[in-house]
C-alpha positions in Angstrom: 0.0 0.0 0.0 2.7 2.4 1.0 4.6 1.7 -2.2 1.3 2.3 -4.0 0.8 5.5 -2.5 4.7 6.6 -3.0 4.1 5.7 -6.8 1.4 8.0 -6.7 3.3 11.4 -4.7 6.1 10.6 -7.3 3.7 10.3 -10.5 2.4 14.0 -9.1 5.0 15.8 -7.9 7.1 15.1 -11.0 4.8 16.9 -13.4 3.9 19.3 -11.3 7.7 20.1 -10.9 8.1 19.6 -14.6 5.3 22.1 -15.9 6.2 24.7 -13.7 9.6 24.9 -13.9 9.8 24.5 -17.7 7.2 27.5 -17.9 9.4 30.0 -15.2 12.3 29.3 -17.3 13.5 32.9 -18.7 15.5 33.6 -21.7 19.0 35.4 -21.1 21.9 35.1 -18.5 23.5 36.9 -15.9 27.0 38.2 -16.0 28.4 35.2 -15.0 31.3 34.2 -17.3 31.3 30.4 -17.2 28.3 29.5 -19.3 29.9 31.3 -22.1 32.5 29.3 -22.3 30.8 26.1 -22.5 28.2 27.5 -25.0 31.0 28.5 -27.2 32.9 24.8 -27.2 29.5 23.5 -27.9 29.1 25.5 -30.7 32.7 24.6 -31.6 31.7 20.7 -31.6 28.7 21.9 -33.8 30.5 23.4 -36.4 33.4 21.3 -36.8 35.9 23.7 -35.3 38.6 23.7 -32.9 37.6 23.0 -29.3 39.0 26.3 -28.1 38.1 28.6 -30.8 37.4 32.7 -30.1 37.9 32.2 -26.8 39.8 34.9 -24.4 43.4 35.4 -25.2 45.0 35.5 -21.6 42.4 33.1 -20.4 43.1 29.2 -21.9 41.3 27.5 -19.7 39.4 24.1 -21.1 36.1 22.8 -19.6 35.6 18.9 -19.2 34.0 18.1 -22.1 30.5 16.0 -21.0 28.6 19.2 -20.4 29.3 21.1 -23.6 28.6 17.9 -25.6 24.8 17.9 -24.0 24.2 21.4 -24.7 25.2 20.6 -28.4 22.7 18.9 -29.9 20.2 21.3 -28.5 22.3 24.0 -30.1 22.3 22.2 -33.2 19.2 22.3 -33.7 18.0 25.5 -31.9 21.0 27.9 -31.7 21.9 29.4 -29.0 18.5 29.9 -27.4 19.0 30.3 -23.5 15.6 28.9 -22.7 16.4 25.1 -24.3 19.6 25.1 -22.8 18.3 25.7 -19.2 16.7 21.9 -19.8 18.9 20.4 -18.5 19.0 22.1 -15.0 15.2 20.6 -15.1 16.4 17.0 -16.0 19.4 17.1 -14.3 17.4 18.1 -10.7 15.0 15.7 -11.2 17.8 12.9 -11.6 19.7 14.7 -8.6 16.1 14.1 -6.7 15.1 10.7 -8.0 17.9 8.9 -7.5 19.0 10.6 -3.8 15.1 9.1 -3.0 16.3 6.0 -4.1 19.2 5.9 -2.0 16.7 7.3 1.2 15.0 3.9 0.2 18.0 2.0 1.4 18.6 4.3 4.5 15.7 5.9 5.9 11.9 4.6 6.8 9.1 5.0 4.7 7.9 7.8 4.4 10.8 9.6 4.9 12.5 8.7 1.2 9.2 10.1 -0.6 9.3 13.2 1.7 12.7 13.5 1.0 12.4 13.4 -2.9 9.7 16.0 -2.8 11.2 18.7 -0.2 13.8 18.8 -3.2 12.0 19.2 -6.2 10.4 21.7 -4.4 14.2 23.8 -3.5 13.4 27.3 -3.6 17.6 27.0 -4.2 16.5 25.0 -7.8 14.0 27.4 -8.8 16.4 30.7 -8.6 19.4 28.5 -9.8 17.7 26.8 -13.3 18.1 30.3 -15.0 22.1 29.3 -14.8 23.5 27.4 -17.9 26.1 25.7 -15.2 27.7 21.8 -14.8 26.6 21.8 -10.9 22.8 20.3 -11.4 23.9 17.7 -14.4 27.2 17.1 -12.1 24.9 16.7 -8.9 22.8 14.2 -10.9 26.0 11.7 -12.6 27.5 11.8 -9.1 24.1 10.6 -7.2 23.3 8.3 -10.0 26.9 7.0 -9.3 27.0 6.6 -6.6 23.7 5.1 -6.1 24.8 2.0 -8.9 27.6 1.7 -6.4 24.9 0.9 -3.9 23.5 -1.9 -6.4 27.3 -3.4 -6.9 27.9 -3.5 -3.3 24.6 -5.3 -2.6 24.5 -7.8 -5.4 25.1 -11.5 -4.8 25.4 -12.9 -8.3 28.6 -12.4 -10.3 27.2 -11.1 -13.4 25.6 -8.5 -11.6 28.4 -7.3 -10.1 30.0 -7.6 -13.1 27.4 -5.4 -14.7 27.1 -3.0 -12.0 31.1 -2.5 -11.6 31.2 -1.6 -15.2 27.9 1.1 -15.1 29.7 2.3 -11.9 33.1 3.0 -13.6 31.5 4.6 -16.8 29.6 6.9 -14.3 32.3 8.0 -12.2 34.3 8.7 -15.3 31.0 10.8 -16.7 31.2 12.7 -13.6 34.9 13.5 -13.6 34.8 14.8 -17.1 31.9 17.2 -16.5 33.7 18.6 -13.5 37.3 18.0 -12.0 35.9 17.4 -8.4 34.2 13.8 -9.6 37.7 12.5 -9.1 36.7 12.5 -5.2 34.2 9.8 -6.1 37.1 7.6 -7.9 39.2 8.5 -4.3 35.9 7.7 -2.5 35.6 3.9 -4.0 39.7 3.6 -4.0 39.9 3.7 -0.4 36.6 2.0 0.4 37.5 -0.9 -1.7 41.0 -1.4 -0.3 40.5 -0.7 3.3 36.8 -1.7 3.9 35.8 -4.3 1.1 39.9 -5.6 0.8 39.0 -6.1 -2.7 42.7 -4.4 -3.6 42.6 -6.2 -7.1 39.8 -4.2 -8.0 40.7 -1.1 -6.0 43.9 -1.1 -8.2 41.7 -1.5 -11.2 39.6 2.0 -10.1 43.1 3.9 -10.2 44.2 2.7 -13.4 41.0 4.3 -15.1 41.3 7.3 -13.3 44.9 7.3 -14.3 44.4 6.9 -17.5 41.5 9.3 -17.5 43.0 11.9 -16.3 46.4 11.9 -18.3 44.7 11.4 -21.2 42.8 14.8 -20.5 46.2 16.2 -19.2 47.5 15.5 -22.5 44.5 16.6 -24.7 44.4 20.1 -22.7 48.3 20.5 -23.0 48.2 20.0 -27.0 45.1 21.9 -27.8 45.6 25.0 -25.2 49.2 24.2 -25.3 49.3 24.1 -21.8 48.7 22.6 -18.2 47.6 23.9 -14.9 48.6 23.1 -10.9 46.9 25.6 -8.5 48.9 25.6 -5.5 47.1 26.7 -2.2 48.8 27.6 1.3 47.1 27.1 4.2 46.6 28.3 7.8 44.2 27.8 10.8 42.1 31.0 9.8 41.5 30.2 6.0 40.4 26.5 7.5 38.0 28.0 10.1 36.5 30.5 7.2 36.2 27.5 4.6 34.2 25.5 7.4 32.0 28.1 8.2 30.9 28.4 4.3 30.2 25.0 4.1 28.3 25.5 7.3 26.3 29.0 6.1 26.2 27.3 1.9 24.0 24.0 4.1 21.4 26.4 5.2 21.3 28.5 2.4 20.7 25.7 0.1 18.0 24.4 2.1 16.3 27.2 3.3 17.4 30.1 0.9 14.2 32.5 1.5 15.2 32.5 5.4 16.2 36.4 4.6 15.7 37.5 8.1 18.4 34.4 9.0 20.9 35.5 7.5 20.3 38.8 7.6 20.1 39.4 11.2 20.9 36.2 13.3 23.8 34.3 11.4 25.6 37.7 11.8 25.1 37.9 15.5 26.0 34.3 16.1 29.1 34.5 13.3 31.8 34.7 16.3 30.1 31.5 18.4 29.5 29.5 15.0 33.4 30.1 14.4 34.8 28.9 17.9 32.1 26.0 18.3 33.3 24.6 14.2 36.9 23.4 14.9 35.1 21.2 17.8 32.4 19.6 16.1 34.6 19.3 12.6 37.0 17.1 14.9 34.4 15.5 16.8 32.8 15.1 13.0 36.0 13.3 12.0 36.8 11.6 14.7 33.3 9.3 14.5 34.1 8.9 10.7 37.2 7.5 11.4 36.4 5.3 14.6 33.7 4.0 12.0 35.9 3.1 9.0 38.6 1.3 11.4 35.2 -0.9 13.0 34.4 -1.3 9.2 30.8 0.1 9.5 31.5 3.2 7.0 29.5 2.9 3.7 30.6 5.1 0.4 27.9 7.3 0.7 29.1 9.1 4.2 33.2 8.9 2.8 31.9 10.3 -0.2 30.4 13.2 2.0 33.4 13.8 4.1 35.8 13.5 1.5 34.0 15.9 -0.9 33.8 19.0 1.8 37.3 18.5 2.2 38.2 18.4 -1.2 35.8 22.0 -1.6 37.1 23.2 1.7 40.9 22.7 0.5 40.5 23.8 -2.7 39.2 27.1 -1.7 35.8 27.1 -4.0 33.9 30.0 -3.1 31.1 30.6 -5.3 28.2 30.8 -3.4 26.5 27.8 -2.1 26.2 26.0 -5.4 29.6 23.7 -5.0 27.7 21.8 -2.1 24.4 20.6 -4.1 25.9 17.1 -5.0 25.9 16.3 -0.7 22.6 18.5 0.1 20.8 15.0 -0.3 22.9 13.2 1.6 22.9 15.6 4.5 19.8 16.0 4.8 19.7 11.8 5.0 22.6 12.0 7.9 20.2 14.7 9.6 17.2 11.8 9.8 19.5 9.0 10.6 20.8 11.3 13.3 17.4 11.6 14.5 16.6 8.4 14.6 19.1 7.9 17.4 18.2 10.9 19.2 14.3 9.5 18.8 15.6 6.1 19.9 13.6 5.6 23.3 10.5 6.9 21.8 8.0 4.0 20.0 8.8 3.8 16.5 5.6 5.2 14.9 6.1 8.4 16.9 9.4 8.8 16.1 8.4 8.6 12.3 5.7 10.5 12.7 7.4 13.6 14.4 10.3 13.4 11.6 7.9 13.5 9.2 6.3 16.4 10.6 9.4 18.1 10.4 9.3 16.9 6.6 6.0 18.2 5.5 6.6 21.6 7.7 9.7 22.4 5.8 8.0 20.9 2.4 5.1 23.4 3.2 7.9 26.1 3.5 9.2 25.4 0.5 5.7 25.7 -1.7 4.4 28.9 0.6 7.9 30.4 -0.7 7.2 29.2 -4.3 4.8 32.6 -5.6 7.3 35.3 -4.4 10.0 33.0 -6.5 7.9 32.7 -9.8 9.0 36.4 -10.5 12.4 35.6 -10.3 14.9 36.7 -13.6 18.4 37.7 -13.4 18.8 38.2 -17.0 21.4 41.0 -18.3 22.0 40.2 -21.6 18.7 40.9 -23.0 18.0 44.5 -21.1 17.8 47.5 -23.8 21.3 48.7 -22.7 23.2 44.9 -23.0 21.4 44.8 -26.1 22.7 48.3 -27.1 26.2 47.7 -26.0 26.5 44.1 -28.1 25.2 46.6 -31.4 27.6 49.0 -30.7 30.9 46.8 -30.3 29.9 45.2 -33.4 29.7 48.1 -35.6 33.0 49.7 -33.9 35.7 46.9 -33.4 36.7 45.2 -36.4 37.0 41.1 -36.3 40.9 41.4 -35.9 40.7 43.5 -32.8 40.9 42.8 -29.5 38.8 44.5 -26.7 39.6 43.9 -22.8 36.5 43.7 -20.2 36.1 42.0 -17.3 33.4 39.3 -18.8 35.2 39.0 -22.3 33.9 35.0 -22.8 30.3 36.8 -22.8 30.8 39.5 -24.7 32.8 37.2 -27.4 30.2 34.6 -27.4 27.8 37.2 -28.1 29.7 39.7 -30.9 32.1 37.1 -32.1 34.7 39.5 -31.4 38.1 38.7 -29.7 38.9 39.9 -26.4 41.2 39.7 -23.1 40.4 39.0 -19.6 40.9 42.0 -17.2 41.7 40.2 -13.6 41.4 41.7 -10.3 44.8 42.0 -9.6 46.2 44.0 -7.1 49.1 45.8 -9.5 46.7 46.9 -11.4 48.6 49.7 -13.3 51.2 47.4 -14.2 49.3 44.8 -14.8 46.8 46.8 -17.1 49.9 48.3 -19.0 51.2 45.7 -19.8 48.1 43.8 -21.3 47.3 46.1 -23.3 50.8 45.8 -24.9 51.3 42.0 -25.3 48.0 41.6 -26.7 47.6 44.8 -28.6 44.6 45.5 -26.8 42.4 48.3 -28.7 39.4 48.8 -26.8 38.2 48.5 -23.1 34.6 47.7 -22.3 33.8 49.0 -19.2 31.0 47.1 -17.1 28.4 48.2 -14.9 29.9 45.5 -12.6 33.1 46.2 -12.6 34.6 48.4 -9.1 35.7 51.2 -8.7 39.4 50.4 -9.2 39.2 49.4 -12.6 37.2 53.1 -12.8 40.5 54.5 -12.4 42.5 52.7 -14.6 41.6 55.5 -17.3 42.1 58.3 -14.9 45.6 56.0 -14.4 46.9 55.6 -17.2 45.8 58.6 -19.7 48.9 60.2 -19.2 51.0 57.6 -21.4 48.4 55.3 -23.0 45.6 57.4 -24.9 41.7 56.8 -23.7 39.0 57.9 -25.3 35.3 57.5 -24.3 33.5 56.5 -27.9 30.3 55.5 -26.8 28.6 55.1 -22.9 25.1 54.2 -22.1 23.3 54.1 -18.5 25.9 50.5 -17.7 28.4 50.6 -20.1 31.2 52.4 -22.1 33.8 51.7 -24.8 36.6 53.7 -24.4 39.3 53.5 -27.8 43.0 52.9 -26.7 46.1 54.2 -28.4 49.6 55.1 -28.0 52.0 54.5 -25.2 
């Protein structure tokens, strides 16, 4: 009856999720620089050319490849239409929710899975975050899918099954890796649980040689195409630690309850100082149970999956917002219940489930009383009058062999065609601009509305030796023409 009932919540809340985020999805993009990029090597798989082509000068970077080859198809056949490209932020959640219910099934009591799978199709987080053409929701989705086929290897008796589920597993985890760099935790994740839990070290072995040879073979592909590779090398200390922690802490609550305004507005800052002391405590406290539990062998890959990833974002210093930590929010959010099941443990099971659950449907409730203040929600830039404006004039003024400097140049070239250069926020930057400009023979500088007031003065800067002149400004946006030395 129950599995009847779940059927029908799923059946439901799936097209109910489906029509109305397909409808609320806007056309356009905001500033952000990183769906540009993987736009333009889709449209560089499209049309035959080099994986790399019109991108930034001074900015070589490669994207894995798996995310620009979905978008594609959609491109072949559409263009380069915003709204069809967001589809698979609406696929990719419902994956991400699916399959993280189908891994509650394993770990929670009914009807915790169901209630799970809908308090996230409902994310007030999801809703705001479709309008971004970004790999973390089709990432979120591989890895959960992953890791739940994992699951299904570790559980099966028969040998053909494992067999079967091994090699689903590796193609996966290899599918994740190559649509962002941090899937390689999952290949660390099933390393280490192989070899020290499981003592399967033949096949442990087996899991580094693919990553191995996955990864060198994109080392070697991005050093011949870009013509170079990349090693970011991070120092640490106790204070950059403590502020990564408390991210991950404050990027949690944010991705679950991201209307909470007043929260974060007004308490979070109050309680910042306490929230810093008490997170060196309970992170060792944390660690210290996940490591009791993988010497007594009762770990599983889903909580050294979760550990293992925060680390990897907390010592990789990935601040952008909350949105690095979607692949886990399910899995939290699992730990959470399990926890409370232990807390609840003297009470009689049915009251325990029903007073989780209550907890469940409150926060669910929360989720769809938030959902008509969200429907209004558009961040678009590039379609306003003056983007619009701006895009006209650089294409009438800079010629196709010029290069323009901004501070968004993978949008602005994916939208004129036009090459430009990458202006960073570096600290030197008189120098710095100078000498840009120079290498690159930079002949125009598109000013932003979002760039600070420090690139502002790079004109008042440097006019005395390098020649700016104001050609066109709207209400957000100017091109200045640059010549001499």
């Amino acid at each position: 009856m129950q599995k009847d009932e779940n059927k029908i919540i799923l059946i439901l809340s799936t097209i109910l999720f489906l029509i109305i985020n397909i409808v609320t999805l806007k056309n356009g993009h905001n500033w952000g620089d990183d769906f540009s990029q993987y736009i333009m090597h889709s449209k560089n798989i499209v049309e035959n050319k080099d994986y790399t082509q019109g991108f930034v000068l001074n900015y070589p970077s490669i994207s894995p490849p798996i995310f620009p080859i979905l978008l594609a198809p959609l491109i072949k056949i559409f263009g380069i239409n915003f709204q069809i490209l967001k589809i698979w932020n609406i696929i990719g959640w419902w994956l991400f929710s699916y399959f993280s219910f189908l891994i509650a099934n394993k770990k929670l009591r009914n009807p915790h899975p169901i209630l799970l799978f809908t308090f996230l199709l409902s994310s007030p987080y999801f809703f705001w975050f479709k309008q971004s053409i970004l790999t973390d929701i089709p990432f979120s989705a591989l890895i959960t899918i992953a890791l739940f086929s994992w699951l299904k290897y570790f559980e099966a008796k028969e040998k053909d099954k494992k067999v079967f589920y091994f090699i689903i597993s590796s193609i996966l985890m290899i599918l994740a890796f190559l649509t962002r760099y941090i899937g390689i935790v999952l290949f660390l994740t099933i390393f280490l649980y192989l070899f020290f839990i499981k003592k399967e070290r033949l096949k442990s072995f087996f899991i580094l040689f693919i990553l191995l040879i996955t990864t060198f073979s994109l080392s070697y592909i991005q050093t011949s195409i870009a013509g170079y590779s990349q090693l970011t090398l991070y120092s640490y200390d106790i204070r950059s630690i403590i502020e990564m922690l408390f991210y991950a802490f404050t990027s949690f609550f944010i991705l679950l309850f991201p209307n909470l305004k007043t929260l974060y507005t007004y308490i979070v800052p109050k309680l910042t100082p306490l929230i810093r002391i008490s997170i060196i405590p309970i992170t060792t406290i944390i660690s210290t149970i996940f490591f009791i539990r993988i010497k007594n062998k009762k770990t599983d890959i889903i909580e050294m999956f979760f550990i293992l990833y925060i680390l990897s974002v907390i010592f990789s210093f990935q601040i952008d917002g909350p949105r690095y930590f979607i692949p886990i929010l399910s899995i939290l959010i699992i730990f959470i219940i399990k926890t409370l099941y232990k807390l609840l443990i003297k009470f009689p099971l049915n009251l325990s489930n029903q007073i989780i659950s209550s907890f469940l449907i409150i926060f669910l409730f929360f989720n769809i009383a938030c959902a008509p203040q969200n429907f209004s929600f558009n961040d678009d830039i590039i379609y306003l009058s003056e983007t619009q404006e701006l895009l006209k004039q650089m294409k009438t003024i800079i010629k196709k062999d010029e290069v323009f400097i901004a501070t968004r140049p993978r949008t602005l070239s994916l939208l004129t065609g036009l090459q430009g250069a990458k202006l960073h926020y570096a600290p030197q930057y008189p120098l710095y601009f100078k000498n840009l400009i120079k290498k690159y023979n930079v002949k125009y500088f598109i000013r932003l509305s979002t760039v600070p007031q420090e690139f502002e003065n790079l004109v008042e800067t440097h006019n005395t030796e390098i020649n700016f002149s104001k050609i066109w400004e709207n209400q957000h946006y100017a091109i200045f023409k640059i010549s001499g030395e």
